[in-house]
C-alpha positions in Angstrom: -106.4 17.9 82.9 -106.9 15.2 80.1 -110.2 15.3 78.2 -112.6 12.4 79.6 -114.5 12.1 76.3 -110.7 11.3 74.6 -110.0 8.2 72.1 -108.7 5.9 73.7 -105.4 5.0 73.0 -105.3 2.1 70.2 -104.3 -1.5 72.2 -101.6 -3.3 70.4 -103.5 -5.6 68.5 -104.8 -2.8 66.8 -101.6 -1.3 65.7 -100.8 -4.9 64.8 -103.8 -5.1 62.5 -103.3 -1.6 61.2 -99.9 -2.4 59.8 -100.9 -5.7 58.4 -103.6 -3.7 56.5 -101.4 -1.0 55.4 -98.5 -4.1 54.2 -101.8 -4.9 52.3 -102.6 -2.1 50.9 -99.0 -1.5 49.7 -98.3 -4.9 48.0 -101.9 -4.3 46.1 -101.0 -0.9 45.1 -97.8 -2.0 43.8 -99.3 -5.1 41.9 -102.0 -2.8 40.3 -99.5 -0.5 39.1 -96.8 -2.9 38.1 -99.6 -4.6 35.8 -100.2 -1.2 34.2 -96.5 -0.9 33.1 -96.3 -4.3 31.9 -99.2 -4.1 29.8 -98.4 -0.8 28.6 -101.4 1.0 29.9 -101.8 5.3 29.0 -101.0 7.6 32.0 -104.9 8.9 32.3 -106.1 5.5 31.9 -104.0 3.8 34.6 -104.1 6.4 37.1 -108.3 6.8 37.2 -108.6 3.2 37.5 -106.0 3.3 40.1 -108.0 5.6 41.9 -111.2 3.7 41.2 -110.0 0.7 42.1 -107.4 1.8 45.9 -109.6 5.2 46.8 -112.6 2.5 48.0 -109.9 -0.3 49.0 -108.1 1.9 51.8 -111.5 2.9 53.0 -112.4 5.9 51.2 -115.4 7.6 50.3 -114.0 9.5 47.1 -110.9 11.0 46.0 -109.1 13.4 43.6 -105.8 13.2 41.7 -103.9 15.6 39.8 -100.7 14.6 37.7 -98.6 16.5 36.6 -95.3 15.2 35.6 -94.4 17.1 32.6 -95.1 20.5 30.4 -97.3 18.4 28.7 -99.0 16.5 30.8 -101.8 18.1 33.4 -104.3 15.1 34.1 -106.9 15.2 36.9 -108.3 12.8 38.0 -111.8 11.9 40.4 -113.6 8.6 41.9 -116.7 8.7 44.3 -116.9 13.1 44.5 -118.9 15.5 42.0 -115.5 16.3 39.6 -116.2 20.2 40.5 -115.8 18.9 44.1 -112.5 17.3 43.2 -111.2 19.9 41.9 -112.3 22.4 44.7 -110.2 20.2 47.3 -107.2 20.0 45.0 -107.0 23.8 44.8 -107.1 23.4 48.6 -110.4 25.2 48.8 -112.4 25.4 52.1 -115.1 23.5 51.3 -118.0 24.1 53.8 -120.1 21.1 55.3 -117.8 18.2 53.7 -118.7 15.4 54.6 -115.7 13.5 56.0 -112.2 13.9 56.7 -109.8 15.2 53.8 -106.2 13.9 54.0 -103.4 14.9 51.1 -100.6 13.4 49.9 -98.1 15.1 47.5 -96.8 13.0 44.6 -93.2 13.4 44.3 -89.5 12.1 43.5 -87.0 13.5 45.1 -86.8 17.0 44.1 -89.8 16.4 41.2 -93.2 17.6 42.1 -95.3 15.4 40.3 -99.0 16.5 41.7 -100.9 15.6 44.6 -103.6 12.7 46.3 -106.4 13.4 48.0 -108.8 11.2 49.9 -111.8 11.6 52.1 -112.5 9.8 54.7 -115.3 9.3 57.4 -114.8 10.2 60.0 -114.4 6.6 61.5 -110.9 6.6 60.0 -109.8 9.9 60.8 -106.4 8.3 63.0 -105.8 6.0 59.8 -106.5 8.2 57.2 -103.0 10.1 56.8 -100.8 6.5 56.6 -103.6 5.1 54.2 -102.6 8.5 51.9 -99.5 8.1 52.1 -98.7 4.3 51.4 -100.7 4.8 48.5 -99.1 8.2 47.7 -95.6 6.5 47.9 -96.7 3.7 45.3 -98.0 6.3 42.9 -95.4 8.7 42.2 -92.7 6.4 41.2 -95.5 4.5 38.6 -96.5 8.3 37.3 -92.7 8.6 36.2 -92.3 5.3 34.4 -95.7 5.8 32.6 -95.1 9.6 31.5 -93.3 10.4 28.9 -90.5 12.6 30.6 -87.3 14.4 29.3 -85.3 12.2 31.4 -87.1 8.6 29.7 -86.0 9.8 26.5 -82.7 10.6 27.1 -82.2 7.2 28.0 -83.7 6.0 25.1 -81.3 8.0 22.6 -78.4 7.3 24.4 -79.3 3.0 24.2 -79.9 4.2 20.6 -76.6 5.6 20.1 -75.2 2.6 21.8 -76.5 0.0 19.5 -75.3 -2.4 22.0 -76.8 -4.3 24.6 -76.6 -3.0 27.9 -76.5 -6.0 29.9 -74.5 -9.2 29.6 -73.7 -12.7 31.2 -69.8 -11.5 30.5 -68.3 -9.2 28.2 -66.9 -6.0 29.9 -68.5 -3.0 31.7 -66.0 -0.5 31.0 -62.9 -0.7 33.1 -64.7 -4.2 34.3 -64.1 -7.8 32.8 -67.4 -9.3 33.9 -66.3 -13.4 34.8 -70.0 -14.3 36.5 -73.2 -13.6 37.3 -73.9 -13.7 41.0 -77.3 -13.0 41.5 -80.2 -10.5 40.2 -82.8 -8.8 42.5 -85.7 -6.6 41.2 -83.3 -3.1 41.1 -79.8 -4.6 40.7 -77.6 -7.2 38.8 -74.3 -8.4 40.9 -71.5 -9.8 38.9 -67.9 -11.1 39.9 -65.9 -8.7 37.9 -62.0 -7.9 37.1 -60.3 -4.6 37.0 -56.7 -4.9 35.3 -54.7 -2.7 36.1 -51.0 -1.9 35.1 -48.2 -4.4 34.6 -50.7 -6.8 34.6 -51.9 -6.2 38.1 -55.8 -7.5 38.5 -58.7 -7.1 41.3 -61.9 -8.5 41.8 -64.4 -6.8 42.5 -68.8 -7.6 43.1 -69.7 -5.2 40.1 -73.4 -3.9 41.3 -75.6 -2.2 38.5 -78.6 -1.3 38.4 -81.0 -2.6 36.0 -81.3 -0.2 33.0 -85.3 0.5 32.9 -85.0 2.0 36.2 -82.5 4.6 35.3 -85.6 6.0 34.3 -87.0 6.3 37.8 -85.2 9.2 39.6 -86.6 8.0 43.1 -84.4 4.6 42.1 -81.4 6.2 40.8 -81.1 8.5 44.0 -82.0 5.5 46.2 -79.0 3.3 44.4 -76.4 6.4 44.8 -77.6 7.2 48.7 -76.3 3.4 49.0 -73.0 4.3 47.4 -72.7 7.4 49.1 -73.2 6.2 52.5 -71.6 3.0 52.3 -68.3 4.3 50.6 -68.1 6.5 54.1 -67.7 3.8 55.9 -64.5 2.1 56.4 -64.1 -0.6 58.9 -63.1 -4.2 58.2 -66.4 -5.9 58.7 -68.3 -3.9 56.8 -67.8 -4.6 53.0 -65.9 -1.6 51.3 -66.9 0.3 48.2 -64.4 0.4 45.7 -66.0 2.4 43.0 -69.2 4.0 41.5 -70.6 6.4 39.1 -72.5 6.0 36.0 -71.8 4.8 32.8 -73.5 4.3 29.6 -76.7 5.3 31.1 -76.1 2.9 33.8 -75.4 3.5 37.3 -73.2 0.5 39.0 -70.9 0.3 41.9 -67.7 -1.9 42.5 -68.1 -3.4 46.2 -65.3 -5.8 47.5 -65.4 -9.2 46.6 -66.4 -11.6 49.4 -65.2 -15.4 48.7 -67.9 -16.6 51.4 -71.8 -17.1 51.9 -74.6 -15.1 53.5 -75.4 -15.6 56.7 -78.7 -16.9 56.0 -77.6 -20.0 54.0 -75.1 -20.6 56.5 -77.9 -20.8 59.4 -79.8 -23.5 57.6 -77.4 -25.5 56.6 -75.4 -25.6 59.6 -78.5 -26.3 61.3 -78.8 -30.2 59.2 -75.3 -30.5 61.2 -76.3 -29.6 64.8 -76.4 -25.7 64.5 -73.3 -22.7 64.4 -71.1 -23.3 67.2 -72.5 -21.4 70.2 -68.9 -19.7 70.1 -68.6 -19.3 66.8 -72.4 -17.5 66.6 -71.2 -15.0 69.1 -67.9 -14.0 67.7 -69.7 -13.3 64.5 -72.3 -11.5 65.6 -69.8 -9.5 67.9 -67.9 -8.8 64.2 -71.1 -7.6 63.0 -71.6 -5.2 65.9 -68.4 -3.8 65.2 -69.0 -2.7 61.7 -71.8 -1.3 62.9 -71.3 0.5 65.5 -68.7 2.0 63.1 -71.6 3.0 60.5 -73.5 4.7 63.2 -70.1 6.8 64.3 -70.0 8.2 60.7 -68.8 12.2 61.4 -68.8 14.6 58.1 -65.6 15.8 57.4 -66.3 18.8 60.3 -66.6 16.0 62.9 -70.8 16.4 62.8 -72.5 13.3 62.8 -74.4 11.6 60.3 -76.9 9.8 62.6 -76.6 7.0 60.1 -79.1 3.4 60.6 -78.6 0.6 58.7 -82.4 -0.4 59.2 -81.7 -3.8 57.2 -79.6 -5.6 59.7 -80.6 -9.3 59.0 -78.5 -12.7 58.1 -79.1 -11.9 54.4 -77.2 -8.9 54.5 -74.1 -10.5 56.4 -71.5 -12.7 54.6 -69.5 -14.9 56.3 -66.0 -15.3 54.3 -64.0 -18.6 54.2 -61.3 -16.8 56.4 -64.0 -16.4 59.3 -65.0 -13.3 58.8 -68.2 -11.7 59.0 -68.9 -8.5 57.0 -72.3 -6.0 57.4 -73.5 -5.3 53.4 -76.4 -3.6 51.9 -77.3 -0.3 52.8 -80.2 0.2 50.5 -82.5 1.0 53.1 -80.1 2.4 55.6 -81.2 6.5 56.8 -78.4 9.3 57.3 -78.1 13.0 57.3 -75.8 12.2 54.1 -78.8 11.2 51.8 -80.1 13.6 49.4 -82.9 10.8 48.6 -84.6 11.4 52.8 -86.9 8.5 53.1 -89.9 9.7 55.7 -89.4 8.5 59.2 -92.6 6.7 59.2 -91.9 4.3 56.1 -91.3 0.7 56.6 -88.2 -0.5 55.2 -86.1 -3.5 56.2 -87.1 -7.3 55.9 -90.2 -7.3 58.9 -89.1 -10.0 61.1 -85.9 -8.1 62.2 -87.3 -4.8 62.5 -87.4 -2.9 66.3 -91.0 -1.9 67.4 -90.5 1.4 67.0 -89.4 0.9 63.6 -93.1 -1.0 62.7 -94.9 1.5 64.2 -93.7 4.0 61.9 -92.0 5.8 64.8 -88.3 7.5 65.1 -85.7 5.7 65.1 -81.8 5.5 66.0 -78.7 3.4 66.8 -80.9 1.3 69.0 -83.2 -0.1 66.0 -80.1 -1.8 64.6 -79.3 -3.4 67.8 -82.8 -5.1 68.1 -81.9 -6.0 65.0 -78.3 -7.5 65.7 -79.8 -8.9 68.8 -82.6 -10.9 66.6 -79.9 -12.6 64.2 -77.9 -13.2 67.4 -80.6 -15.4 68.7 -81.3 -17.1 64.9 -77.7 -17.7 65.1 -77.8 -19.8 68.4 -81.3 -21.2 67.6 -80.7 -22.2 64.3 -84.6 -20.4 63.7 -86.0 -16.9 63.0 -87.3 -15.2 66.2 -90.3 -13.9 64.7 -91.0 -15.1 61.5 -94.5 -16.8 61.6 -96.9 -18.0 58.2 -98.1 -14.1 57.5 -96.8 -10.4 57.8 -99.6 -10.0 60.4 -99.0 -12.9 63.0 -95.1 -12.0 62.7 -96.1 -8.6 63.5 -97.9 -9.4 66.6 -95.2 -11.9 67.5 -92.6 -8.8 67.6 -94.8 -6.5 69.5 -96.1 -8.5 72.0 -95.4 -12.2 71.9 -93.0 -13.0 75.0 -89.5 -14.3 73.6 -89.0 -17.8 74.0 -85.7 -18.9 76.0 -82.9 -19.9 73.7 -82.3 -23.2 75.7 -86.1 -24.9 74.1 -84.2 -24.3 71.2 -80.7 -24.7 71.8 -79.4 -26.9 74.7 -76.0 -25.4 77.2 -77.2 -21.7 76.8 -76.8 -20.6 80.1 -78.2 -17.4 81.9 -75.6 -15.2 81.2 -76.0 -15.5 77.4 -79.8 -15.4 78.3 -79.2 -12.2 80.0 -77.1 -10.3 77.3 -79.6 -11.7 74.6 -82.6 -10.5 76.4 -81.1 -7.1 76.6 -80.8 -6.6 72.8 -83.9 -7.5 72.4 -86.1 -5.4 75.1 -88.9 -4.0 73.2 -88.2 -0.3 75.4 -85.0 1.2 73.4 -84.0 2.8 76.8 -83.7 -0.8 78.2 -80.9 -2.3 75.1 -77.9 -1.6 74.8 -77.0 1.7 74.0 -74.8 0.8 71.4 -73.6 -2.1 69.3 -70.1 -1.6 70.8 -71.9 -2.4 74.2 -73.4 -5.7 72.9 -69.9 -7.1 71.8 -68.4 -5.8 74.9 -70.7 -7.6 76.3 -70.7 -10.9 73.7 -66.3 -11.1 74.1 -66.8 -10.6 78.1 -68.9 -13.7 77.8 -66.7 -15.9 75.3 -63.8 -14.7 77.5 -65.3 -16.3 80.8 -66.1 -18.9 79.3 -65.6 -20.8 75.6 -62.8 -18.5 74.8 -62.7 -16.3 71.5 -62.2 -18.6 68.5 -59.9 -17.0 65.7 -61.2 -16.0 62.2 -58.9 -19.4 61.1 -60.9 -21.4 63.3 -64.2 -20.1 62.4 -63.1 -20.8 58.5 -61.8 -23.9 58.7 -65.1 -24.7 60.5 -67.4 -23.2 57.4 -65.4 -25.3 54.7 -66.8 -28.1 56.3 -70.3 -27.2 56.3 -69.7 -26.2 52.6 -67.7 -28.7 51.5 -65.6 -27.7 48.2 -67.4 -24.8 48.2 -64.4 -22.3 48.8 -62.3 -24.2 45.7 -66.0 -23.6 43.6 -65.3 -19.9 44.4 -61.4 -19.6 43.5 -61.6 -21.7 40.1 -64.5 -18.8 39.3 -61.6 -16.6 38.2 -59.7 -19.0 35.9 -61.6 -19.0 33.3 -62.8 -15.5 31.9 -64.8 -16.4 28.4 -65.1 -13.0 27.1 -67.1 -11.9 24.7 -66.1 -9.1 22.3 -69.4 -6.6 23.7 -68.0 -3.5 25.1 -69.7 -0.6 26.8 -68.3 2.6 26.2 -68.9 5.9 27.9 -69.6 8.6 25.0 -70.3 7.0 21.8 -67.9 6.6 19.1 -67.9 9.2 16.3 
């Protein structure tokens, strides 16, 4: 029989208001901490005033910290408790009469125990307590590594040292790699077209991805960066780019991706949209390509047939390129979970861009196969709209828009969509897993079933001779990239030279 003096179950739009606080909480944590590293700030002094400053902000009475990232280094660390106190609870001591609700954290990267936070709470926040720990937990440890002064940060040092080189170049070579252009830099990585030359004068190109060389430092980074190799190299279908390559070099890791002469789906959505939208046909056959790849990903077996319960948990149109021979290929599995990862990100953390995320996956809740086809089935409908499904002016109103805002009918947006498509675009989107498709094979089943009755499949020639008109000259931009390869003499070798 259920107790009648139980808490009532939180209604949504207080799990909506609960993650916009802790999306809050996380981007402040992160700023704070960012700012100490760029200003150079001690260890002991950044993490007390870290404490001082998030303990009170995530609705904390006091809290403790101890650090301890090194043989040298044992800080600990108190805000808001008598410091005996503090260090009572960090020794896990029963502490009689407390008043409030204690919640731990450990701090830690990968395998590296770096210490422990701890928090009390009243008792008011005793349901929010844990994910408050923990986002502020998660921030923590990877700043502790980049502040300390650790075996592995001066490794890196000596070996840039014995280099006497710089690292990173707008061309030059990378190793085996002729480096022709810089295609874009994020806040991990650096992604340049690049040449391998081979015997006989036999040449590839390649999308050379490194990762930026202060954050080989950070080993939470550096396993997130190889997880990404690792399980994208397993997977080998032909719309889902390949990896060709990766390792470490120099002190820097990188991997060698396939070259895609085409444009993200994103870019493609908004500028086809200035000339009447994507081709209902056309959005369907791509995003039936996508489904594919992925349901290709989530079929990943280890080499004794077990699977790897891989999710891409990224699916969006920033991660899908679109080549100028009409074909759509799945990228990026930064974020993506497996069985395969030796860096396990927690089942509860948010990752993915938040408009394209499944419920279950903003609730902090498990997920499977199914998130990625909410996903798929949320860039299907940007694809016919021309418009993000749930992207609104803040993280919170988007949030309550995927949770509980009814989905508006394609046809407002997008004139000739009939029920059918209505119907199979619904699906992928039902906020109740059990109601989707079960997998993304199912959802371009159903997508070709439809273009079959109906339009009729377009080929890949069609769909590219279609994109070089909505980027005009763009495709010849591309190609003339690997004419000219101004080289400069900088080379980056793996041991240094005696």
């Amino acid at each position: 029989m259920a107790d009648a003096r139980a808490k009532p179950a939180p209604s949504a739009e207080e799990r909506a208001a609960e993650l916009e606080f802790l999306l809050r909480l996380n981007r402040e944590a992160d700023a704070f901490l960012s700012n100490c590293q760029g200003e150079g700030r001690p260890l002991d002094e950044s993490v007390q005033t870290f404490l001082e400053r998030m303990a009170p902000r995530a609705g904390a009475v006091g809290g403790a910290v101890r650090v301890s990232p090194g043989a040298r280094v044992n800080l600990v660390r108190v805000t808001g408790l008598d410091e005996e106190l503090g260090r009572r609870l960090l020794r896990n001591e029963k502490i009689r009469d407390l008043d409030g609700v204690v919640s731990r954290f450990p701090l830690e990267v990968g395998k590296l125990k770096l210490g422990e936070l701890l928090l009390v709470f009243p008792e008011s926040l005793k349901d929010k307590a844990d994910a408050r720990t923990e986002i502020l937990a998660q921030e923590l440890d990877g700043a502790v590594l980049s502040l300390s002064e650790v075996e592995v940060e001066r490794e890196l040092r000596q070996k840039i040292r014995a280099l006497e080189k710089p690292v990173f170049l707008d061309d030059g070579r990378f190793g085996k790699y002729s480096l022709v252009k810089l295609l874009g830099q994020g806040g991990m990585a650096q992604v340049h077209l690049a040449r391998v030359d081979g015997p006989s004068g036999v040449a590839r190109l390649c999308a050379l991805k490194r990762m930026l060389p202060h954050l080989s430092r950070d080993g939470h980074l550096t396993a997130m960066f190889l997880d990404e190799a690792r399980v994208a190299s397993l997977v080998n279908h032909p719309h889902v780019a390949r990896v060709e390559d990766f390792g470490e070099l120099g002190g820097t890791y990188y991997m060698a991706l396939e070259f895609l002469a085409g444009v993200d789906s994103a870019s493609l959505v908004d500028t086809a949209y200035e000339m009447g939208g994507i081709p209902v046909p056309y959005a369907l056959a791509l995003a039936s390509q996508i489904a594919t790849g992925l349901h290709a990903a989530h079929e990943l077996t280890d080499l004794d047939g077990r699977p790897l319960g891989l999710v891409h948990r990224d699916v969006s149109p920033q991660n899908v390129m679109v080549t100028f021979d009409g074909v759509a290929k799945l990228v990026d599995f930064g974020v993506a979970k497996s069985q395969v990862q030796r860096e396990q990100t927690r089942d509860t953390a948010v990752k993915g861009k938040l408009c394209y995320m499944s419920p279950e996956q903003c609730l902090g809740r498990t997920i499977d196969r199914r998130s990625d086809v909410f996903a798929l089935g949320a860039v299907l409908y940007e694809f016919i709209a021309g418009r993000p499904l749930f992207l609104r002016d803040n993280d919170g109103a988007t949030l309550r828009a995927l949770l509980d805002e009814p989905v508006p009918r394609i046809s407002k947006s997008r004139a000739g969509v009939g029920e059918e498509l209505w119907r199979i675009v619904q699906r992928a989107l039902a906020r109740n897993p059990d109601e989707r498709y079960p997998t993304a094979l199912h959802l371009s089943s159903a997508l070709d079933g439809y273009l079959k009755a109906t339009h009729g499949a377009p080929s890949t020639s069609e769909i590219g001779a279609w994109l070089r008109t909505v980027f005009p000259g763009k495709a010849e931009e591309i190609a003339g990239w690997t004419t000219k390869l101004d080289r400069m003499p900088t080379e980056i070798i793996d041991k240094p030279r005696t």
